[in-house]
N, C-alpha and C positions, 0 to 999 in steps of 0.2 A: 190460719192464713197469714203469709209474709204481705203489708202492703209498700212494694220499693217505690219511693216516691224521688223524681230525679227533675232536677232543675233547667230547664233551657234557658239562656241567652243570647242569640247569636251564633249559637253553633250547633247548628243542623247535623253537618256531617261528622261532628267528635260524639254527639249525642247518640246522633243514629246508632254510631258502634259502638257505643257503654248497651242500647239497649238489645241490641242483635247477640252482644256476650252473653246479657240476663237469659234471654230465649236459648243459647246455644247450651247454657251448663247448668243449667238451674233444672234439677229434676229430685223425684221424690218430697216434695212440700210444694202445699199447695200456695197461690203469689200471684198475685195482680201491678202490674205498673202503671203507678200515673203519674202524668208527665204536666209540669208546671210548663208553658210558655211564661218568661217572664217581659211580655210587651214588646219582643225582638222583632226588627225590624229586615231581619237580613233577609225571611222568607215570608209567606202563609204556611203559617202552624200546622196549618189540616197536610202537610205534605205528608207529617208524622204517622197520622189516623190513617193516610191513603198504604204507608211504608209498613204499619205495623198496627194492623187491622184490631186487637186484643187491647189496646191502650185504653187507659182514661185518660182525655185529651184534656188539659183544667187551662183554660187561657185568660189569662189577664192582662189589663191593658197597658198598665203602666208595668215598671222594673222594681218588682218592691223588694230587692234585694234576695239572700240565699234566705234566711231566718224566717220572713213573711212570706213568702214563697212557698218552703216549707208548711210553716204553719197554715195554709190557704189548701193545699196537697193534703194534709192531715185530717182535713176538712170531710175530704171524699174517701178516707181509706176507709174499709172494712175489717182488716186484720187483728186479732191481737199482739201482734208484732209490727212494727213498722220499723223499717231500712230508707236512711235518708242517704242517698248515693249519690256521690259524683257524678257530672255528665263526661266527667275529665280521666272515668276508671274504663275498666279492661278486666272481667272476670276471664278468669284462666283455670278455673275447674267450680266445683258446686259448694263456691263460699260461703253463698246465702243458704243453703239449707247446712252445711255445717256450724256456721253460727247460729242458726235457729234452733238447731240441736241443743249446742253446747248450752245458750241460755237455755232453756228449756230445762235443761238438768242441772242448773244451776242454783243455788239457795234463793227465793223468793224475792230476799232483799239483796239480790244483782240482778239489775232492771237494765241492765246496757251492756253493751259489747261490739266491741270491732275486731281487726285481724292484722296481719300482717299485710303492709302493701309497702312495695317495692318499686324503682323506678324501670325503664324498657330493659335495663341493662344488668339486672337482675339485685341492684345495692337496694336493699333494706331501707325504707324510710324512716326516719325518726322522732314518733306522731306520740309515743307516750311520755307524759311530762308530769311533773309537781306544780302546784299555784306556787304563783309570783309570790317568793319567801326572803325573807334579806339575811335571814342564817346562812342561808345558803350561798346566796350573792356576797354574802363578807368574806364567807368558806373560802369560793373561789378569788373574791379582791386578794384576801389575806395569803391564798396558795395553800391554805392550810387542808384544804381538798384533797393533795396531793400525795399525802402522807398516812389518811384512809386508805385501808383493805379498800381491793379493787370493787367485791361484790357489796362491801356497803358504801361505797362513794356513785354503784350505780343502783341501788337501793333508794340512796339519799336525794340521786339529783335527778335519775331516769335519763329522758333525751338523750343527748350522744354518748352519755355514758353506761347508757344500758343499751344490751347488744342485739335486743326485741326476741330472742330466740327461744326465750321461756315466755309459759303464760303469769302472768299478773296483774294485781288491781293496782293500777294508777289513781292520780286525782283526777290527770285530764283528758282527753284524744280530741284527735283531728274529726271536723265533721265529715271527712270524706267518705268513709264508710259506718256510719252510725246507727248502729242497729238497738233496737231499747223496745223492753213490754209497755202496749199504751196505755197500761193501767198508770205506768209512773205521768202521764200527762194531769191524771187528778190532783197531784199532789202539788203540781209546780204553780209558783204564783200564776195569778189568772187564768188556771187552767190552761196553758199555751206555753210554748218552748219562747224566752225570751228572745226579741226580739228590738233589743234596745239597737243596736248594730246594722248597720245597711250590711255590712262585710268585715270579717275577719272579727276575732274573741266568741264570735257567737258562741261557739261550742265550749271552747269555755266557762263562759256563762252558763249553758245548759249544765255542765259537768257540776258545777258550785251547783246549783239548784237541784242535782241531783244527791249530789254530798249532803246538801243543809237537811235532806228529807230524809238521812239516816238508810241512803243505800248506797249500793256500792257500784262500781263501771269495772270491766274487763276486756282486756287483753289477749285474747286466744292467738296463739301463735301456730293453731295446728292447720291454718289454710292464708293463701295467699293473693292478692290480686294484683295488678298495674294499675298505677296512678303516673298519670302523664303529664300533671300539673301543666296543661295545656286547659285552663278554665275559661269562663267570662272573663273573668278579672286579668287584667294585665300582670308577668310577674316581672321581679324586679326591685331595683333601690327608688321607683317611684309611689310603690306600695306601702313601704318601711316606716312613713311616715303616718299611715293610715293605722296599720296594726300596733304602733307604739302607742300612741294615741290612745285606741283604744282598750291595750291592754292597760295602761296606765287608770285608765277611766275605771274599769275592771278592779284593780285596786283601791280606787279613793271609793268608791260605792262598797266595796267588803268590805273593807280593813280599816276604812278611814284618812283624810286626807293628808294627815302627818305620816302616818304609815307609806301612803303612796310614795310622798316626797323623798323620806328617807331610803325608800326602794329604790324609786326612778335616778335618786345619784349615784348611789353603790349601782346598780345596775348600768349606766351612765359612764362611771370609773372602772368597771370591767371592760366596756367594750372600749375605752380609751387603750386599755394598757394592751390588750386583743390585739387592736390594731397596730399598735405601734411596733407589735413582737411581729405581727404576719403582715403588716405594710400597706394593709387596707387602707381605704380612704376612713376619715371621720364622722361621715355623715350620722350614723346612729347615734354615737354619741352626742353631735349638739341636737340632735330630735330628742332625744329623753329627755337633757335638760328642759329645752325648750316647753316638753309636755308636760314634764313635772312643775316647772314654773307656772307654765300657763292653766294647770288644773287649777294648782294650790291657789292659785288670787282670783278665781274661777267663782262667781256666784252660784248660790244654790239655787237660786230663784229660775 
């Protein structure tokens, strides 16, 4: 059994239709959905129970973010599989039993897999990535990226340089479609998907925790969904400072806090010079500094 576990905040009617997709294409494996409220305030939850009678309705009171949420959701599943889904997707044919498939016949140790998701307008998203690496980020300071064969510079760096249209193992993916066997749940610290994050790296996170455990994540490229990036979360240049932040945090916790710092500048000095070629504003750039400075004189206590 799939248990697709899908997050509410605030939005009833982007929810309703992620979950009327699941029911419309989802056939051939058997799958239960339960639906976190996370403490939103827009409705009564039960409108959900009344709209789509088959639900696990899981309500909480407070907003404990996507991560706790989740893990609260993971609580009630059944499944030996669990799908943590978007309430922001759009299935567009029988992803989740493709994916369940493809892991399923997968080597043991590949515990995770997502797909391809696309925005309404059919461009490919760009959700497969490497951990924050500073080879990489000199690669690109130095230009020296440029000069790499095209298939190993998207080898090397994934995201926009990989063109998503083959299957492969990455280190990281978007938690938006995050499908994984819950045996790997035993293996992660505390038994539970980290949950240091109110929002954004979480998955991240999970991915590392799934890496340190000596397995592997995937990429199936043979099915596709919409992602509307229409979430809870507001998006935007007022987010930017949150996911730096965080991802920064993500590195002084792995790698160490000299590691961080020397990332967050080369990191910092790319999007400087980015900008300057395509005329963007600055703002990332003085957020990195800012977060790398502020980790680094950052107590541990």
């Amino acid at each position: 059994m799939v248990s697709i576990i899908i997050i509410n905040y605030n939005t009833f009617r982007l929810t309703s239709e992620c979950i009327r997709s699941v029911y419309k294409f989802t056939t051939e494996v058997e799958f239960e959905v339960i639906l976190v409220d996370n403490g939103s305030s827009e409705c009564n939850a039960e409108l959900f129970r009344q709209e789509f009678q088959k639900i696990i309705l899981v309500k909480s009171r407070d907003n404990l973010g996507f991560a706790k949420g989740n893990n609260l959701g993971i609580g009630y599943a059944k499944g030996d599989i669990i799908l943590l889904l978007n309430s922001d997707t759009l299935l567009m044919e029988n992803s989740i039993q493709k994916c369940a498939a493809k892991l399923s016949a997968l080597p043991a140790n590949t515990v995770a897999i997502t797909c391809k998701l696309a925005h309404p307008d059919g461009r490919i998203q760009q959700q497969c990535s490497r951990f924050p690496d500073i080879r990489n980020e000199f690669l690109e300071l130095t230009r020296i990226h440029k000069v790499l064969p095209v298939q190993k510079r998207a080898e090397m760096f994934l995201g926009s340089y990989f063109n998503h249209l083959n299957d492969i193992y990455p280190d990281w993916i978007w938690g938006t479609f995050f499908m994984f066997r819950r045996s790997i749940i035993d293996e992660m610290p505390d038994r539970k998907l980290n949950d240091d994050y109110f929002m954004y790296c979480e998955d991240m996170r999970w991915c590392y925790d799934i890496r340190m455990a000596k397995k592997k994540i995937y990429y199936y490229s043979g099915t596709q969904l919409t992602h509307l990036l229409k979430g809870s979360a507001e998006t935007g240049v007022s987010n930017s400072g949150i996911i730096i932040s965080n991802e920064l945090d993500f590195v002084a916790k792995t790698r160490g806090k000299a590691y961080m710092f020397l990332y967050g500048t080369a990191r910092a000095l790319n999007l400087l010079f980015a900008s300057a070629r395509s005329g963007m504003n600055y703002a990332n750039f003085r957020k990195y500094l800012k977060s790398a400075f502020g980790l680094l004189v950052k107590s541990d206590n």
